[in-house]
N, C-alpha and C positions, 0 to 999 in steps of 0.2 A: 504494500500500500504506500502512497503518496508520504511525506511527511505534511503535515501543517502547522502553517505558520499566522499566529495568533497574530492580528496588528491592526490601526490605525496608519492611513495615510497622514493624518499628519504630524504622528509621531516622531519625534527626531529618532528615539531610540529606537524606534521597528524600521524606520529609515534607514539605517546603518546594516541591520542585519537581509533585511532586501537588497540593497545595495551588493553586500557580499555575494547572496544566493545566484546573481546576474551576473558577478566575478568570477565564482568559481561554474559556472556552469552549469548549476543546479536546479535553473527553472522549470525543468520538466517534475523533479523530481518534490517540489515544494509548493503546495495550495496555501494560499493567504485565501483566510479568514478573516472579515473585514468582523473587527471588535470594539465593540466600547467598553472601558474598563469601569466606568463609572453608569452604566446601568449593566454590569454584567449578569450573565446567565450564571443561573445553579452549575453547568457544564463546566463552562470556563473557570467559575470559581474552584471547583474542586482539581481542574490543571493546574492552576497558578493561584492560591489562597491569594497573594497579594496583592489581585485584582490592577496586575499593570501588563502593557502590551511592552516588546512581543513576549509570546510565548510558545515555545515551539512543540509537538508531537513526533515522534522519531518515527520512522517506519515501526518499530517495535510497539510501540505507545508508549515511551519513557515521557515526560513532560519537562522540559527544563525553559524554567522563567530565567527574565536577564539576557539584555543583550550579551555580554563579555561571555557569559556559558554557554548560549547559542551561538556566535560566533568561534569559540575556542571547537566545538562540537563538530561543524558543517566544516572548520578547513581538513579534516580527520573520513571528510564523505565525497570534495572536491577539489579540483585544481586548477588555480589561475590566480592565486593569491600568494604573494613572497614573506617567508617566515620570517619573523626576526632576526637579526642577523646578533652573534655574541660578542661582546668586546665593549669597549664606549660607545660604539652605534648605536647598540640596543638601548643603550640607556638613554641616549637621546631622542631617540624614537618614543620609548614608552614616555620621557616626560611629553614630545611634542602631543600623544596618545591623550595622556592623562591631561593637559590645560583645554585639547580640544573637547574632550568629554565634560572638564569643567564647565565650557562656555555653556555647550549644552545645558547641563544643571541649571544653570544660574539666570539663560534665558527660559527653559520650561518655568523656574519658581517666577520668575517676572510676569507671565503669564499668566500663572495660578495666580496670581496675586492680583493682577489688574482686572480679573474677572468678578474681585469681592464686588460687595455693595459699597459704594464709593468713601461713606461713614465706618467702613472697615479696612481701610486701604491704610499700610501705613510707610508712608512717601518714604522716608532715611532707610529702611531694610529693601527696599528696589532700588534706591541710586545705590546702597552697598553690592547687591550684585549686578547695577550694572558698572559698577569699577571692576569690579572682576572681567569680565568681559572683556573690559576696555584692556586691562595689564596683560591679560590671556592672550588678545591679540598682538600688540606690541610683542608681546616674546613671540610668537607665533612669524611677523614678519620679520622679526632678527634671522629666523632660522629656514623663511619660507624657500631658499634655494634649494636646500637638503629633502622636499616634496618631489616625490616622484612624478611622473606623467607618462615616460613611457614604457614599455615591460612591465610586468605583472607590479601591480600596485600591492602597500600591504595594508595595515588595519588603522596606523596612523594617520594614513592620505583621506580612507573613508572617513574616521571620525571628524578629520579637519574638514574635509569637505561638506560633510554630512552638518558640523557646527555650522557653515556659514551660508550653506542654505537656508537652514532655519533663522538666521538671523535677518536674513532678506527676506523670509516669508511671514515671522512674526515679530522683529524689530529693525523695519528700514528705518525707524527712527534714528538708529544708531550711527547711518552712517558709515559702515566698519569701515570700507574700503578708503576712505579721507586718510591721509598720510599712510596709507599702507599698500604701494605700488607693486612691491612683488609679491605680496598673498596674494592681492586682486588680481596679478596676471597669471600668478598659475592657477585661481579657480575658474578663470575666466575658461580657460581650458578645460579643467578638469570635470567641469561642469557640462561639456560636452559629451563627454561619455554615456555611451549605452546606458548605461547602469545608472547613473545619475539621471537621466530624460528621462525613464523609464518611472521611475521613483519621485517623481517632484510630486510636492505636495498640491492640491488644488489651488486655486487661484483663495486668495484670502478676503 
C-alpha cells in the first residue's frame, strides 16, 4: 500500500517534507491527505495524539509525526537527496538547518498570534520573534553562497527554502529580501524547482 502523508498546504512544516517526497522521487509512492489539525478526526488523532500536520503512515502502518522523523524516514525509502557531509561542513549545514527551521517557528507563532482577538494580541512577544527572523536571516545571507542549487540538494537548502517561502506567503510585510542580495538570488532560483512549484502554498 501507498504511504500517507498527513498535511496542510499551507503548512511550512508539511511543506518541507512534500518538498523532499518530489526530491527523492517518491511521488508515486506517497498520498497526501489534505488535514486540519485543528478540527481533527478521531483517525488522525489516534496517528498523531499531537494533533499537528505532517504526519506520515508507512507502507506498514507505523505512524510517525514530525517533520525531522519523517524526513530522516523517506531519505532510508528514496534517492535524490545529499547526506550530510562529516567534518565542519556538517556542522554548518545543521546550524544553517536549525536558524532556517527557527524562522519557520517564529513566523508560524506570528501567525498564531495575529489570528487572536485583537484585545488579546500582545504586540513586544511578535516584534520579539520577528527579530529572530530578522538575525536568522542576516546569518543566513553571510553564509547564502555555501546553498546549493545544482546536484542533489540536501535538507538545509529545503528548510531554507521552505523558510522563505513562507515568509513571502505569510509575512511580505517583512520584506526579507531588502539588504539580502545573495539569499534573494539563490531563492530566486531555487524557487524554481519542480518541487518547490509543485508545493506552493495557495495564493493568501
Amino acid at each position: 500500500m501507498k504511504m500517507k502523508l498527513y498535511c496542510s498546504a499551507t503548512s511550512p512544516w508539511a511543506r518541507k517534507v512534500r518538498v523532499a517526497v518530489h526530491e527523492l522521487g517518491l511521488g508515486d509512492l506517497v498520498e497526501e491527505v489534505p488535514t486540519d489539525p485543528y478540527n481533527a478526526t478521531p483517525e488522525f488523532l489516534t496517528l498523531n495524539p499531537l494533533s499537528k500536520v505532517p504526519a506520515l503512515v508507512t507502507e506498514k502502518g507505523e505512524a510517525l509525526p514530525d517533520s525531522t522523523l519523517i524526513l530522516e524516514y523517506l531519505m532510508t525509502r528514496g534517492r535524490g537527496l545529499a547526506a550530510l557531509p562529516r567534518g565542519a561542513q556538517r556542522w554548518q549545514l545543521l546550524r544553517q538547518l536549525q536558524l532556517s527551521d527557527g524562522i519557520i517557528g517564529a513566523a508560524v507563532t506570528c501567525r498564531m498570534e495575529s489570528l487572536r482577538p485583537a484585545e488579546f494580541l500582545y504586540p513586544p512577544w511578535m516584534e520579539r520573534q520577528q527579530r529572530a527572523i530578522v538575525r536568522a536571516l542576516d546569518a543566513l545571507e553571510a553564509e547564502a553562497r555555501t546553498l546549493v542549487l545544482d546536484g542533489p540538494i540536501r535538507t538545509a537548502e529545503i528548510s531554507a527554502g521552505v523558510a522563505l517561502g513562507y515568509l513571502d506567503f505569510r509575512m511580505p510585510q517583512l520584506q526579507w529580501r531588502s539588504g539580502r542580495d545573495r539569499l534573494a538570488s539563490w531563492y530566486f532560483t531555487f524557487a524554481q524547482r519542480p518541487s518547490m512549484l509543485a508545493t506552493q502554498p495557495p495564493a493568501a
